[in-house]
C-alpha positions in Angstrom: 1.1 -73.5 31.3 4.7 -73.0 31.7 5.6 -76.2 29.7 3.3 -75.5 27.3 4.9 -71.9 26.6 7.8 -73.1 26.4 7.2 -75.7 23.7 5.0 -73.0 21.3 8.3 -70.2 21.5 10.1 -73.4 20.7 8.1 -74.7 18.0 8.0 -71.0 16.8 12.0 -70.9 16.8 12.5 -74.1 15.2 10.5 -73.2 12.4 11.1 -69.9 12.1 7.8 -68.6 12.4 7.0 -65.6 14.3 4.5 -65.9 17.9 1.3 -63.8 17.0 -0.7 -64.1 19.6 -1.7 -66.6 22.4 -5.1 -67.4 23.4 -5.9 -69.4 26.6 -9.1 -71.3 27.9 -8.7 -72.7 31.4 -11.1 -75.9 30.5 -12.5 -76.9 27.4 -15.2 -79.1 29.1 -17.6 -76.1 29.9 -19.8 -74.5 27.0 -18.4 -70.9 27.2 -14.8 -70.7 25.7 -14.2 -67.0 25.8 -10.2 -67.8 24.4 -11.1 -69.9 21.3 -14.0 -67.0 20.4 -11.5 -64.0 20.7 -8.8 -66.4 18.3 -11.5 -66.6 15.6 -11.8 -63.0 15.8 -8.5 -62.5 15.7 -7.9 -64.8 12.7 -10.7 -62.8 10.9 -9.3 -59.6 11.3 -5.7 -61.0 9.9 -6.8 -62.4 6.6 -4.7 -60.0 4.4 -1.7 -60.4 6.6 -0.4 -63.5 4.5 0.7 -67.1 6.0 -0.8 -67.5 9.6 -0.8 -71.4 11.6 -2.6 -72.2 14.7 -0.7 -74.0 17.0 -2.4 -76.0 19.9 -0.9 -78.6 22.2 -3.1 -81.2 21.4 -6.3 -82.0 20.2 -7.8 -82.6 23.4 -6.9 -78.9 24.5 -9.9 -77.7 21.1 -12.6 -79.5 22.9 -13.5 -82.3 26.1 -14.0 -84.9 23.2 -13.3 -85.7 19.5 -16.6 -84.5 17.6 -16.0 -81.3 19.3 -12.0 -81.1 18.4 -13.2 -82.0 15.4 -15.9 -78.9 15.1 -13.5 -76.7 16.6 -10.6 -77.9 14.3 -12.8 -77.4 10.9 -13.8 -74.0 12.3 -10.2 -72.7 12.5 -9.6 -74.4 9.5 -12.7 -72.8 7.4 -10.6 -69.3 8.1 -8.0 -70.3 5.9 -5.2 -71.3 8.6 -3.1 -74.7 9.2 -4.1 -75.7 12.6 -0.5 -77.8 14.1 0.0 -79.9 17.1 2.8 -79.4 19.5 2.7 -82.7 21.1 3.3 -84.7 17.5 4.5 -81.8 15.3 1.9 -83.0 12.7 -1.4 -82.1 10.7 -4.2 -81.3 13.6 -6.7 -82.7 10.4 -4.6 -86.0 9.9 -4.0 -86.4 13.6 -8.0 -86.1 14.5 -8.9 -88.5 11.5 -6.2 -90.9 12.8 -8.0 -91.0 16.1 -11.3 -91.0 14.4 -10.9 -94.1 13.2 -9.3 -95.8 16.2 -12.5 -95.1 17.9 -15.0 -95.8 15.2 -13.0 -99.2 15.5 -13.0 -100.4 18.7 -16.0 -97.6 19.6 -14.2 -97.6 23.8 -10.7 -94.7 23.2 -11.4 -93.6 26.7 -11.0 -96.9 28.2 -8.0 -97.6 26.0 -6.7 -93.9 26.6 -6.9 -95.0 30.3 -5.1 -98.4 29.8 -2.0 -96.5 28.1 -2.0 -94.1 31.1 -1.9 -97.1 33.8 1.1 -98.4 31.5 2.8 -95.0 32.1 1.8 -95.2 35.5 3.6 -98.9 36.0 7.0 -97.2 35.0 6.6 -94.3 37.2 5.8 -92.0 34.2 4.3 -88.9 35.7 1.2 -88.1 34.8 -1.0 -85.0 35.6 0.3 -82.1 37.8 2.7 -83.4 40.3 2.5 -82.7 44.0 3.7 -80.0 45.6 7.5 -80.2 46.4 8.2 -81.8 42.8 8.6 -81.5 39.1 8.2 -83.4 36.4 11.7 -83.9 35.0 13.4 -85.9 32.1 12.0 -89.7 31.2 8.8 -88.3 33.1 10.3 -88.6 36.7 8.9 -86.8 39.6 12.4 -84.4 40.8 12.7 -82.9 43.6 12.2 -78.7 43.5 14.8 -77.8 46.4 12.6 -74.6 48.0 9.7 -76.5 48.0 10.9 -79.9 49.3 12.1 -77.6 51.9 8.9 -76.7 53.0 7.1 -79.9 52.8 9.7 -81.3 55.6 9.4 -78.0 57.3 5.6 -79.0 57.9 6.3 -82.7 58.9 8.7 -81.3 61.4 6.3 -78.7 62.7 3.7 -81.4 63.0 5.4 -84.4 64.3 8.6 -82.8 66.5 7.1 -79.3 67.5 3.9 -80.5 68.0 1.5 -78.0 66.1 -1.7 -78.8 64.8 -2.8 -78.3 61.5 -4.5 -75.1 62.2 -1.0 -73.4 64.0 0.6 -74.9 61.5 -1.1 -73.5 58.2 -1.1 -70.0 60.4 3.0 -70.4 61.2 3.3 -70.6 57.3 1.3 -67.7 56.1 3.0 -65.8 59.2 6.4 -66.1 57.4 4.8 -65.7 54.0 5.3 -69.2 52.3 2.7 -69.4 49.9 1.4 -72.9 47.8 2.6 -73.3 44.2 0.0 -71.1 43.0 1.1 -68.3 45.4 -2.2 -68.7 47.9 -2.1 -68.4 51.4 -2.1 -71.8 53.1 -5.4 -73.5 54.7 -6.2 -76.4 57.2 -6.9 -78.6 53.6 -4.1 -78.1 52.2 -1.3 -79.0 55.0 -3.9 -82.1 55.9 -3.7 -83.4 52.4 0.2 -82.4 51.8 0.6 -84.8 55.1 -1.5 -87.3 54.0 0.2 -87.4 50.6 2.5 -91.2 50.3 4.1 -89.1 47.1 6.9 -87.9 49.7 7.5 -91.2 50.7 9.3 -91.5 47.0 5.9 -93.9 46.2 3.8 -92.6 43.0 0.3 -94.0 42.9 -2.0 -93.4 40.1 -4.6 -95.4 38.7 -4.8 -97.7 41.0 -1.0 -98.3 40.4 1.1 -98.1 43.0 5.3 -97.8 42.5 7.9 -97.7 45.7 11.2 -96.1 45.1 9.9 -94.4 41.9 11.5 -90.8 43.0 13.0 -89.4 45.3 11.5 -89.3 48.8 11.4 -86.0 51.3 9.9 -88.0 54.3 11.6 -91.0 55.9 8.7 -94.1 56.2 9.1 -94.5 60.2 8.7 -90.6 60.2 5.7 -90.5 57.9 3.5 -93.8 59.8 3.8 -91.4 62.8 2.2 -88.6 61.2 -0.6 -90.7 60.1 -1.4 -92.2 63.5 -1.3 -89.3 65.1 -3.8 -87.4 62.4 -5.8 -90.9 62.7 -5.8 -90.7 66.8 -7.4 -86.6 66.1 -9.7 -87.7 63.7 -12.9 -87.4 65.4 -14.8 -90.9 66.6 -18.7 -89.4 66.5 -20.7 -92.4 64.5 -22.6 -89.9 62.8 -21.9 -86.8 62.0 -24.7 -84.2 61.5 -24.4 -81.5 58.9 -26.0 -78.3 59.7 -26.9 -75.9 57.0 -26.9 -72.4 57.1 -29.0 -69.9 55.4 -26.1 -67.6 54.3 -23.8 -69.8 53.0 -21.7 -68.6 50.3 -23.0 -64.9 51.3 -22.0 -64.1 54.2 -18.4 -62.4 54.2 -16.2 -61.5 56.8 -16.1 -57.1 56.9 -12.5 -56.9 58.4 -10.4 -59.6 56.1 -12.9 -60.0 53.3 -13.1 -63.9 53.6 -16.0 -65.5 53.9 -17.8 -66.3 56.9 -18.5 -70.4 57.6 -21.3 -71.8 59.5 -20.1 -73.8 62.6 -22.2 -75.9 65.0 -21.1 -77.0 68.5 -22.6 -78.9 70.8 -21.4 -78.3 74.6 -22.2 -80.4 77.6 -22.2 -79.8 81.0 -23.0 -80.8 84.9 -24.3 -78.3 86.9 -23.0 -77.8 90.3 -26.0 -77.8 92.5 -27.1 -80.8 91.3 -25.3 -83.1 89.1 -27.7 -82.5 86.5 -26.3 -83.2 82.8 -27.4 -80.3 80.1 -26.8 -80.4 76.2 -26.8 -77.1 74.2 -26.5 -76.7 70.6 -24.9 -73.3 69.3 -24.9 -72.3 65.8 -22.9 -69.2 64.4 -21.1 -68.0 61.9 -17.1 -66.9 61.9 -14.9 -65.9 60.0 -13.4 -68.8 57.5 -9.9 -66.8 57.6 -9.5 -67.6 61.2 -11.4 -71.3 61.4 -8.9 -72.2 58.6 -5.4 -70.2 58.7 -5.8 -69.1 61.9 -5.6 -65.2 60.8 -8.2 -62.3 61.5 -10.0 -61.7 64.7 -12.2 -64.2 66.6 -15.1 -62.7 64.8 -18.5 -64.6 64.9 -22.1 -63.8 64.6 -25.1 -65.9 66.3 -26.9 -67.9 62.8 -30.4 -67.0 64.0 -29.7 -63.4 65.1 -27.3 -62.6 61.7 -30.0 -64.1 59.4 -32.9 -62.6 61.3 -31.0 -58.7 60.4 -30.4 -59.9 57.1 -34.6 -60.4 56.6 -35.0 -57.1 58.4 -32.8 -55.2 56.2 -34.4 -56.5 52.8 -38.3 -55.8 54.4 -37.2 -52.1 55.7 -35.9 -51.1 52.2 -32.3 -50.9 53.7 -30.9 -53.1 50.9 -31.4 -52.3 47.2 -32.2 -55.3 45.3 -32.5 -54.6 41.1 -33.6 -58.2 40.4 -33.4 -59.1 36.8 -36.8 -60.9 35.0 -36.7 -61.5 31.5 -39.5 -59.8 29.4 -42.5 -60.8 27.7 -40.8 -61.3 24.6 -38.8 -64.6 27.0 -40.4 -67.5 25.5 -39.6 -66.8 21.8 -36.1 -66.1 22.8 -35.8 -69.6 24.3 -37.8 -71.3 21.8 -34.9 -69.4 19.0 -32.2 -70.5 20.7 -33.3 -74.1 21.1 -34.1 -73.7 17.5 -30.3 -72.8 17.3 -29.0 -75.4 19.9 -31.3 -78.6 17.5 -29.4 -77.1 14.9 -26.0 -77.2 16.0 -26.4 -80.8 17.2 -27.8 -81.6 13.6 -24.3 -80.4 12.4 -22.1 -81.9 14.5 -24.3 -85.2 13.8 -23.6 -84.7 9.7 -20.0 -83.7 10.5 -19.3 -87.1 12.2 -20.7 -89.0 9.4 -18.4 -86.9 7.0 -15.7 -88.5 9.4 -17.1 -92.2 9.6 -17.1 -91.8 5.8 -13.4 -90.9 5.5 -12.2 -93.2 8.1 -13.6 -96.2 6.2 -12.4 -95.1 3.1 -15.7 -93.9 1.1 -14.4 -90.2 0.7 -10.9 -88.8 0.7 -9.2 -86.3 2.3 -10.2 -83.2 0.1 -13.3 -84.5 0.2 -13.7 -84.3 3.9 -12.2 -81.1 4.2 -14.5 -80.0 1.6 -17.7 -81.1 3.5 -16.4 -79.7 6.9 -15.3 -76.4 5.8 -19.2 -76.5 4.8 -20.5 -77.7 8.6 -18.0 -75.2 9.9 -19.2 -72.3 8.0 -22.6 -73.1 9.2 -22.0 -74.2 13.0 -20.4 -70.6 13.2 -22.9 -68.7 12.0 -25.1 -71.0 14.5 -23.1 -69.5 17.3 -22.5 -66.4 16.6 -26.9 -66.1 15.8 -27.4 -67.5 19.4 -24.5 -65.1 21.2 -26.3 -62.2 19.4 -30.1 -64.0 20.6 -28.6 -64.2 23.9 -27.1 -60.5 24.2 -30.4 -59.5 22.8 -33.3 -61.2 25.5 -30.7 -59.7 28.0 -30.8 -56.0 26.4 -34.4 -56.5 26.2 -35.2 -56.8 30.3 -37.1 -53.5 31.5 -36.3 -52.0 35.0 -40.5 -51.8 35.1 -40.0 -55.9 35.1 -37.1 -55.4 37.7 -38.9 -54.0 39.3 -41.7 -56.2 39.4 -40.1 -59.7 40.1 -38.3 -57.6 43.3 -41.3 -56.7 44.5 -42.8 -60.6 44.5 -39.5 -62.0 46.1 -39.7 -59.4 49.0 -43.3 -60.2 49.5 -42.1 -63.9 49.5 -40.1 -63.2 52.1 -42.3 -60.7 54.2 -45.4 -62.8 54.1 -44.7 -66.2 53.5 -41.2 -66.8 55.5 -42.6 -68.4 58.1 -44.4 -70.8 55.6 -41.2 -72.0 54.1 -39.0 -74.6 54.2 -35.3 -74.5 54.4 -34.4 -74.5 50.9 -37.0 -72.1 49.7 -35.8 -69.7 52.0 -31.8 -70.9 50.9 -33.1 -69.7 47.1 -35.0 -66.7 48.3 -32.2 -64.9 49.4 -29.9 -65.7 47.0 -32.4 -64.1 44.3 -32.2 -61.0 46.4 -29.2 -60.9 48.2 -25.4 -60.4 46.1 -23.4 -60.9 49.5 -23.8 -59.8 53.1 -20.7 -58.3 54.5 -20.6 -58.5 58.6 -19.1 -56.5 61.3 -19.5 -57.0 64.8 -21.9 -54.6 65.4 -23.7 -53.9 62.0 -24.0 -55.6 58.6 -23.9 -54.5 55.0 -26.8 -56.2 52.3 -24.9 -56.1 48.9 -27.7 -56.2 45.8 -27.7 -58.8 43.7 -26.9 -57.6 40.2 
């Protein structure tokens, strides 16, 4: 995000154009893109301001492939702005029917996408975020950031001369308040996978490419080999290893840190004294993830049964209000509206993709593309914006009478049939009736789900 900052005020200065307003979606592969909706509203309310561009990084960054750059990239464009790329300086339009027609050609751009990456990847080119301890510096070169490369041979050293595990080790960190790059509080993952990383060997791997002496290193080799023996000699030898799953997982959360609370299983074995005999016992609770993990908060820990057991209770004796949401009766015509919309909006995408295969093989021209999209795009955002308001509406329309009548149905679920039910029934049960369950040692707290 940084880079990219950079490069927009830059593009901005070069060009002498004056930064607006900056609009960010984390991931353009899921369906909600809260940035790219508030931009078009933006751009709508700015029409009599005179000359406004969109700038974006790439294409790739409108949408997780090309028909949708290409919807997105029409849709910007049917509000009268230039949309720009940073990474080429150049036309988003003639950039997207460029790559348009490279993959109506050979119909396989992600494999040949990939195929240029492993080339970068042969010549050490960095490519994606770079590990902790570097930075991606000029030619594409992993460099070495000074404060981090410090810690990341501070945690070798604790590990392979002091001795700490990675449990001490992650809690001797966020003891002296070193935080990870994106300022979090350091786990048992995270030091495992930074030691387990050949990156600070000074070797970059990607794609199945592997490149010695392609940076700098922060570990010596002889120094590093030790390390992984001795995480290899810890690694537990059980053939199999049974998972054990745990009713309030993902709901329990710890009352004193605020973490959440894990489910463990131990097995303990033992002889007894009088005579010899062997006994097995399996124990399964829940603590608190805060100290499993980072070794901070209390030893706090709850018996699974007993914790999920009060859990029940407090839902059947009323203790725990839980609204519930149903849709209401009018439900089935609001889905059978919006898959009205959603057919629609696939219809559109399919005519705007023949508008492209048309232009990329010649039988219309530009203007005449433009033309046609500016049409698709005009429709496909009326589309949207018909099935956002159809949406807000079917959830405006849920009564508390209905609430009220889907709680009462789960808690009878739960009072009459529990017993009756399996594990995952009972896994979904509560999570239709339970928000989060915060635990003390001596009492509990059933949060509503909203």
């Amino acid at each position: 995000m940084a880079e990219q900052s950079k490069a927009f005020l830059e593009f901005c200065h070069s060009n002498g154009y004056e930064a607006a307003a900056v609009f960010l979606d984390a991931s353009p592969t899921v369906e909600e893109v809260p940035g790219f909706r508030q931009m078009i509203e933006f751009l709508r309310n700015q029409r009599d301001r005179g000359f406004i561009m969109v700038a974006v990084p790439g294409l790739a960054s409108l949408g997780e492939n090309l028909t949708e750059s290409a919807r997105r990239y029409f849709q910007l464009s049917s509000l009268g702005v230039n949309v720009v790329t940073l990474d080429g300086g150049s036309d988003a339009g003639a950039e997207l029917l460029k790559q348009w027609a490279v993959a109506r050609k050979n119909g396989r751009l992600g494999e040949k996408v990939r195929a240029a990456m492993r080339k970068k990847a042969v010549k050490g080119e960095a490519l994606g975020r770079p590990p902790y301890g570097y930075r991606v510096g000029p030619r594409r070169r992993l460099q070495v950031i000074p404060e981090e490369g410090s810690v990341v041979r501070y945690i070798f050293r604790l590990y392979l001369k002091d001795g700490l595990g990675i449990r001490r080790i992650a809690r001797r960190l966020n003891e002296e308040e070193l935080r990870t790059r994106r300022g979090l509080q350091w786990s048992m993952v995270t030091v495992r996978d930074l030691l387990r990383n050949r990156a600070y060997l000074g070797t970059y791997s990607r794609f199945g490419v592997r490149v010695p002496a392609s940076h700098p290193p922060l570990i010596s080799p002889v120094d590093f080999q030790r390390v992984q023996e001795r995480l290899d000699e810890r690694r537990p030898k059980s053939a199999a290893r049974e998972t054990s799953r745990f009713l309030l997982s993902g709901l329990a959360y710890c009352g004193y840190c605020g973490n959440k609370m894990i489910g463990v299983t131990r097995r303990q074995r033992w002889q007894r004294r009088t005579d010899g005999e062997i006994r097995t016992a399996l124990y399964r609770y829940y603590q608190c993830e805060s100290r499993t993990n980072r070794s901070l908060c209390d030893y706090h820990t709850r018996r699974a049964e007993a914790l999920e057991e009060e859990v029940r209770g407090e839902l059947l004796n009323g203790r725990a209000e839980i609204p519930g949401v149903i849709a209401d009766d009018k439900e089935a015509r609001a889905e059978g509206q919006g898959r009205q919309l959603r057919d629609k909006m696939r219809r559109l995408d399919r005519r705007l993709e023949q508008y492209l295969d048309a232009a990329a093989s010649g039988r219309i021209d530009e203007e005449r593309l433009l033309s046609l999209g500016l049409e698709v795009a005009n429709e496909q955002l009326a589309a949207e914006e018909a099935l956002a308001e159809q949406q807000r509406q079917a959830q405006r329309q849920a009564t508390e009478a209905e609430r009220r009548q889907h709680r009462r149905e789960a808690l009878a679920r739960c009072r009459e049939q529990w017993d009756r039910l399996m594990f995952p029934e009972r896994y979904d049960l509560l999570r239709e009736l339970v928000e989060r369950v915060v635990v003390r040692d001596d009492c509990i707290e059933v949060c509503s789900r909203p």
